[in-house]
C-alpha positions as CSV (number, residue, x, y, z in Angstrom):
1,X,-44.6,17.1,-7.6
2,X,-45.5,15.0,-10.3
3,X,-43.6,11.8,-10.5
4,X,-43.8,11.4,-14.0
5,X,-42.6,13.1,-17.5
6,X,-45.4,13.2,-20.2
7,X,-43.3,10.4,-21.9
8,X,-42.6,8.2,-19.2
9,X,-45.6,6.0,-18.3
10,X,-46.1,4.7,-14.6
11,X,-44.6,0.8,-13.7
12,X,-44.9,-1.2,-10.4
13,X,-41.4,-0.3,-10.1
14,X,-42.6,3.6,-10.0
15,X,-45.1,2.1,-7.5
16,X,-42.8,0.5,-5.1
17,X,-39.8,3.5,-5.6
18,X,-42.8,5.6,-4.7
19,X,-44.2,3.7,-1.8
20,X,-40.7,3.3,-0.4
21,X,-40.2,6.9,-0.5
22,X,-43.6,7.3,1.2
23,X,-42.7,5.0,4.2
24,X,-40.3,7.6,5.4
25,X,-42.8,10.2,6.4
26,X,-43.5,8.5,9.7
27,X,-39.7,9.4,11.0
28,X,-41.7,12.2,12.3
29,X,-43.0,10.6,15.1
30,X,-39.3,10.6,16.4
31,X,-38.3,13.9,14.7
32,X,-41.4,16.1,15.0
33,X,-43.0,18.5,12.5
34,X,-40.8,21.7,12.9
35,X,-38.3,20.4,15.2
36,X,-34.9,22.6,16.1
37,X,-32.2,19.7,14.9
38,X,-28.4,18.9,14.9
39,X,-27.9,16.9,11.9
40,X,-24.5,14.7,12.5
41,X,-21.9,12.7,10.3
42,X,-23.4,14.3,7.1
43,X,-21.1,12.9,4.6
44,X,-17.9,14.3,2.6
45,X,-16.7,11.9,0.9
46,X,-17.2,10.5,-2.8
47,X,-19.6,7.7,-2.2
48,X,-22.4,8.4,-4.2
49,X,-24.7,6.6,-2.5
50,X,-23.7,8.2,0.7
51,X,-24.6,11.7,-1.2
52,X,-28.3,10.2,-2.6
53,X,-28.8,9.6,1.2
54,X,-27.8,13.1,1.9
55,X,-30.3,14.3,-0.5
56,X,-32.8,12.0,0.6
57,X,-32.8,13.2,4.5
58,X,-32.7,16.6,3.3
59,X,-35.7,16.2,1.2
60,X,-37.2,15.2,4.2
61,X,-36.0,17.6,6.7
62,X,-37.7,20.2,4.0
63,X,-41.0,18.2,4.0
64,X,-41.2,18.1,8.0
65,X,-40.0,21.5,8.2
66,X,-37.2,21.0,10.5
67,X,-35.1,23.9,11.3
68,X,-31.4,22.4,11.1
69,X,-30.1,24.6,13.9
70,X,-26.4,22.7,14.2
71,X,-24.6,20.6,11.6
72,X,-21.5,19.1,11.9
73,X,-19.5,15.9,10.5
74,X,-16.6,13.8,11.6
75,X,-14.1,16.2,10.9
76,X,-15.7,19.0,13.1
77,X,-17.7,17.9,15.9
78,X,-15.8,19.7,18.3
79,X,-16.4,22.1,21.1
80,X,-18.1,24.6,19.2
81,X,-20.7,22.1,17.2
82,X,-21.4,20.5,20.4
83,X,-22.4,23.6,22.3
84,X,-24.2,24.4,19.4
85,X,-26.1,21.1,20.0
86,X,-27.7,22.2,23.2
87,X,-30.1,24.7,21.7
88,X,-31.6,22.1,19.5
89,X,-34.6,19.8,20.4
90,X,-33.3,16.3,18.6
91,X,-29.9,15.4,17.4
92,X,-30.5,13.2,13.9
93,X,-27.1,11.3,13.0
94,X,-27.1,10.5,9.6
95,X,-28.0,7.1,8.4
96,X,-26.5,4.9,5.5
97,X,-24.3,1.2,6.0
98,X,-21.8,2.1,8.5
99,X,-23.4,1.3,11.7
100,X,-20.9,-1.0,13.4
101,X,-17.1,-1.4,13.0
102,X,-16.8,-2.0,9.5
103,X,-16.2,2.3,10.0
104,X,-15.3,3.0,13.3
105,X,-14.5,6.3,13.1
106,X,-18.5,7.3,12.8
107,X,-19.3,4.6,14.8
108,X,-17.4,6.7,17.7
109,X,-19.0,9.7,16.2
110,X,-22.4,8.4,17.7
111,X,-21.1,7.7,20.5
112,X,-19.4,11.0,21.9
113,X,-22.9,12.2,20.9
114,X,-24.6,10.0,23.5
115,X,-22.5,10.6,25.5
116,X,-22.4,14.5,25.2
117,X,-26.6,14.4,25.9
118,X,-27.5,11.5,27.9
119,X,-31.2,13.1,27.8
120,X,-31.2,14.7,24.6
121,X,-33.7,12.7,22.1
122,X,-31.4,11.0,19.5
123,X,-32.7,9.9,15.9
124,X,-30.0,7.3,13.9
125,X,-31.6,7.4,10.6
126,X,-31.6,4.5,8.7
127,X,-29.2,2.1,9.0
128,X,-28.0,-1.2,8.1
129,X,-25.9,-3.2,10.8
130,X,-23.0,-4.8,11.3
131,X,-20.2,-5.9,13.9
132,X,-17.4,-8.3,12.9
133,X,-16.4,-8.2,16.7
134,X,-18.7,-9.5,19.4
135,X,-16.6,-7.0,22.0
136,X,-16.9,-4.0,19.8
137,X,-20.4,-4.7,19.7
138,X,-20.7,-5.1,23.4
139,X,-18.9,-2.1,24.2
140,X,-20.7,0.1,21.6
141,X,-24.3,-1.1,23.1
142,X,-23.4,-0.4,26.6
143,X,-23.1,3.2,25.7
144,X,-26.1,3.4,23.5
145,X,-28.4,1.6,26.2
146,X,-27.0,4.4,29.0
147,X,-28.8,6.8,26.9
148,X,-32.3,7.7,28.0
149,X,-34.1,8.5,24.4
150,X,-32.3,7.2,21.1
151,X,-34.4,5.6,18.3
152,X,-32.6,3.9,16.0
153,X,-34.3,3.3,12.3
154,X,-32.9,0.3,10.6
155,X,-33.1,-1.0,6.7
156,X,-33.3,-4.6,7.3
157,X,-34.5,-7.5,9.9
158,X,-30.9,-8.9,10.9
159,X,-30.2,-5.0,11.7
160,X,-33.7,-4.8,13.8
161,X,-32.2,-7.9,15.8
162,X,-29.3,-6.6,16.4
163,X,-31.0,-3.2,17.8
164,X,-33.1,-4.2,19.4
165,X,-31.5,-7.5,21.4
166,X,-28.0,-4.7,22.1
167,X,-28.8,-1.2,22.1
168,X,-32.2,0.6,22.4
169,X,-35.7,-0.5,23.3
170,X,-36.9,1.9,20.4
171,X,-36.0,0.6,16.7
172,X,-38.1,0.8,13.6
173,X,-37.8,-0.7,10.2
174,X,-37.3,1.6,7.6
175,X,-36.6,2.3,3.6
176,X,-33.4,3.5,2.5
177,X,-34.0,7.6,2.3
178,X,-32.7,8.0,-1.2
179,X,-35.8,6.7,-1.8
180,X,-37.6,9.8,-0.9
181,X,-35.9,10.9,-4.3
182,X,-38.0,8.8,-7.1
183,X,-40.0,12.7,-8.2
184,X,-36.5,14.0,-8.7
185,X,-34.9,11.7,-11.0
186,X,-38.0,11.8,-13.0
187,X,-36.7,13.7,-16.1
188,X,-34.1,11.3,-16.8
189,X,-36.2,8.3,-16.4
190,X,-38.1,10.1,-19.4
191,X,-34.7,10.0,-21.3
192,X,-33.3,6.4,-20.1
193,X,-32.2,4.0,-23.1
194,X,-33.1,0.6,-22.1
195,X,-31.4,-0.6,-24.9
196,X,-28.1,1.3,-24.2
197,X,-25.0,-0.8,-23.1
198,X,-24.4,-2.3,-20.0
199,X,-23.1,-0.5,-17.2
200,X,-21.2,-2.6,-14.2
201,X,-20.6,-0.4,-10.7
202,X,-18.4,-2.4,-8.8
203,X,-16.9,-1.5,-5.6
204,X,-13.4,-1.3,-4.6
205,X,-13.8,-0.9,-0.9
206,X,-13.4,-3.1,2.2
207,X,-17.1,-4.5,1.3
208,X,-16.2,-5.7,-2.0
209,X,-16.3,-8.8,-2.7
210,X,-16.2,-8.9,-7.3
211,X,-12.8,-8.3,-9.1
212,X,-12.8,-4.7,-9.3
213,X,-11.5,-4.5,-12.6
214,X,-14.7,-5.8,-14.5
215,X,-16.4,-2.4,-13.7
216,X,-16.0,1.3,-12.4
217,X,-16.7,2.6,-9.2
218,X,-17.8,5.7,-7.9
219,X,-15.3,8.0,-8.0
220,X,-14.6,7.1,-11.7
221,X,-17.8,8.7,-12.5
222,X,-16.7,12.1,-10.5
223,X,-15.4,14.3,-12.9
224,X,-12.3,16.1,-11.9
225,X,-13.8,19.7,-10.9
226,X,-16.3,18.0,-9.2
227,X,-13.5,16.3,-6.8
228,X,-12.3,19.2,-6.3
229,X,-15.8,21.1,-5.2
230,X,-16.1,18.5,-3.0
231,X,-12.5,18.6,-1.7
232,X,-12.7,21.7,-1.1
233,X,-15.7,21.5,0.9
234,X,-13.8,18.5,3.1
235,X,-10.7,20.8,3.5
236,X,-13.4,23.7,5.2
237,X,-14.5,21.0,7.6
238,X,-11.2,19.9,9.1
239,X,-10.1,23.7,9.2
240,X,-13.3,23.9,11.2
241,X,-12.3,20.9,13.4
242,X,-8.8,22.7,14.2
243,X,-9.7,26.1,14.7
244,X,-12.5,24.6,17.3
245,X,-15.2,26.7,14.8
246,X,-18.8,25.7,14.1
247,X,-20.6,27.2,10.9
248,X,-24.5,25.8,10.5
249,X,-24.9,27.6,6.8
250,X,-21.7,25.1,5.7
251,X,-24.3,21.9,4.8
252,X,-26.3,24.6,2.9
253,X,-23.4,25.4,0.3
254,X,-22.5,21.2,0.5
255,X,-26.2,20.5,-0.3
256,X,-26.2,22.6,-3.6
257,X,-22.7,21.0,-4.3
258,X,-24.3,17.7,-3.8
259,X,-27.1,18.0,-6.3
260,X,-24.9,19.4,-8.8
261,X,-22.8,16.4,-8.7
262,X,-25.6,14.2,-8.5
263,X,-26.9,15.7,-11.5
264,X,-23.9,15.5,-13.8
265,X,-23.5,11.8,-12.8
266,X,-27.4,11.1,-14.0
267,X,-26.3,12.6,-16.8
268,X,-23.4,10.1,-17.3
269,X,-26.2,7.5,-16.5
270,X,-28.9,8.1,-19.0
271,X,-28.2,6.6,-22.3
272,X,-26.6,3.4,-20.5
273,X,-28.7,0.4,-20.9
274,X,-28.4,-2.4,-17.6
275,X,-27.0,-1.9,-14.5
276,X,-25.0,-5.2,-12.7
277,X,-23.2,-4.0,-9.4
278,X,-22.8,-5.0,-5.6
279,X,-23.8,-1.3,-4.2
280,X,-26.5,-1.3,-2.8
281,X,-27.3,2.3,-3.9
282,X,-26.0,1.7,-7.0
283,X,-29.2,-0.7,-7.3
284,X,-30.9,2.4,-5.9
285,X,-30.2,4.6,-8.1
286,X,-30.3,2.5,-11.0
287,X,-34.2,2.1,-10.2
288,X,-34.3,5.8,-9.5
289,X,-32.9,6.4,-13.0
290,X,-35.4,3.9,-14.5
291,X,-32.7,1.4,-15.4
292,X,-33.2,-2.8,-15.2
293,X,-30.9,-3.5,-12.2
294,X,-28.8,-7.2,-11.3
295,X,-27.6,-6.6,-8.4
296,X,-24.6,-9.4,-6.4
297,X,-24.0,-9.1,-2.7
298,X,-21.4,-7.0,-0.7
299,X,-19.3,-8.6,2.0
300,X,-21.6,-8.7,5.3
301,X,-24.9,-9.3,2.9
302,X,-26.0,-6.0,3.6
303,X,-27.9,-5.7,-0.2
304,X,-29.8,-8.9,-0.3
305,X,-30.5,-8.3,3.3
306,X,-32.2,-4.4,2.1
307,X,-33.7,-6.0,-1.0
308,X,-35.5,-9.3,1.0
309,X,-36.9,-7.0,3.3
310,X,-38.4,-4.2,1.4
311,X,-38.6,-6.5,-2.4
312,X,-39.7,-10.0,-1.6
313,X,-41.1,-10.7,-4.4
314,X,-37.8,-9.5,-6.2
315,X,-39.8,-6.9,-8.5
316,X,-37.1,-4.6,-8.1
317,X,-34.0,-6.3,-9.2
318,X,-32.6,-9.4,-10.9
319,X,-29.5,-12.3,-9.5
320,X,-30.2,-11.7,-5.1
């Protein structure tokens, strides 16, 4: 696919989205071409990025031609989903910023994994890391370094440490996946007014760290059908975690859900001029949507962490 509209000429920031996007390919060497997976902790809530990461390992699951035999998320990882496990070859757990305790509840997620298949491969795609207790972090390690096979793919170097010094002797640096999503976007970045007016995305969650009334978040830019869509997709999920049931079709209907979401919001996006915000995939998919991006910090440093290591030279982004 072409990642270009006839109007839209190539920039080194096309070049580095691109190249980013590229890096991901070698997951393969831990998920390999045509695998039978589990795909864990898939997302269903409304944090966009969270959903440009969906779409971004999905992208890549098509690419590598991974049959996703068993799916299942925090709500329904029960019996069911975890016998359904057993028939695949790797279980992938889905990757994003909540590695740590800043989210426990899919931090234990991971962890009933590993401990479900101590010889199972397990694939943590990538994430950034963080502990604000040194015993949650020791107890959290001592079950990931019981395990015989996880690989854990981190964004950044402080998140490479931290792997590789607690919890598995098999960690690789990686891009953010959303980046695997630069050739989709490409039709708005053909439409984008530069000169539009500025857009602020500032988050209201426990990584904030800006007055959340200079800007909206997330779900201000989800439209009220779309809540529900999505809603309704979360309510199936902790039926499914009641009733004990396991459905591996349910992240196909999420997926299309997802893009159609994602699409509406680009649509929000396009005539808006600058982006200032402290998500990190808000930078993400400001650059995806061709925008010029100032991006602040979150609470644990997690963006200028992601941006140091994969834009040094700041080509990317303005203010980290």
């Amino acid at each position: 696919m072409s990642a270009l509209t006839p109007d839209h000429v190539s920039t080194p920031t096309d070049d580095l989205m691109l190249a980013l996007g590229a890096r991901t390919d070698a997951i393969s060497a831990a998920i390999p071409t045509g695998a039978a997976i589990a795909f864990v902790d898939y997302p269903l809530h409304i944090n966009v990025g969270d959903l440009l990461i969906l779409l971004g390992a999905m992208d890549f699951f098509d690419a590598n031609r991974n049959v996703i035999g068993a799916t299942s998320s925090v709500f329904d990882t029960g019996k069911r989903a975890l016998e359904a496990m057993e028939a695949t070859d790797v279980i992938v757990c889905h990757g994003g910023g909540n590695f740590g305790d800043i989210y426990p509840r899919h931090q234990m997620l991971r962890e009933t994994i590993l401990k479900a298949f101590p010889d199972k491969p397990i694939v943590i795609m990538p994430q950034s890391i963080s502990f604000g207790s040194e015993a949650a972090l020791e107890q959290s390690a001592a079950i990931f370094r019981r395990h015989a096979d996880v690989t854990l793919f981190v964004r950044d170097a402080p998140s490479f440490e931290i792997a590789r010094k607690h919890f598995s002797e098999k960690v690789q640096l990686m891009p953010d996946m959303a980046h695997r999503l630069h050739d989709r976007f490409a039709p708005w970045r053909g439409r984008a007014d530069k000169a539009g007016a500025p857009f602020s995305l500032i988050r209201r969650d426990v990584e904030a760290t800006s007055d959340p009334a200079e800007g909206a978040d997330w779900r201000d830019m989800v439209g009220f059908i779309d809540k529900i869509r999505m809603g309704r997709h979360r309510l199936l999920a902790q039926l499914r975690g009641r009733l004990n049931r396991h459905d591996a079709k349910a992240l196909t209907a999420y997926r299309s859900t997802t893009h159609a979401l994602i699409d509406t919001i680009a649509d929000q996006f396009t005539a808006s001029g600058p982006w200032k915000t402290n998500r990190l995939h808000g930078a993400i998919f400001g650059l995806l949507m061709g925008k010029d991006v100032t991006l602040m910090d979150n609470s644990y440093g997690k963006n200028s962490r992601y941006f140091r290591q994969w834009d040094p030279e700041a080509k990317l982004i303005g203010a980290l």
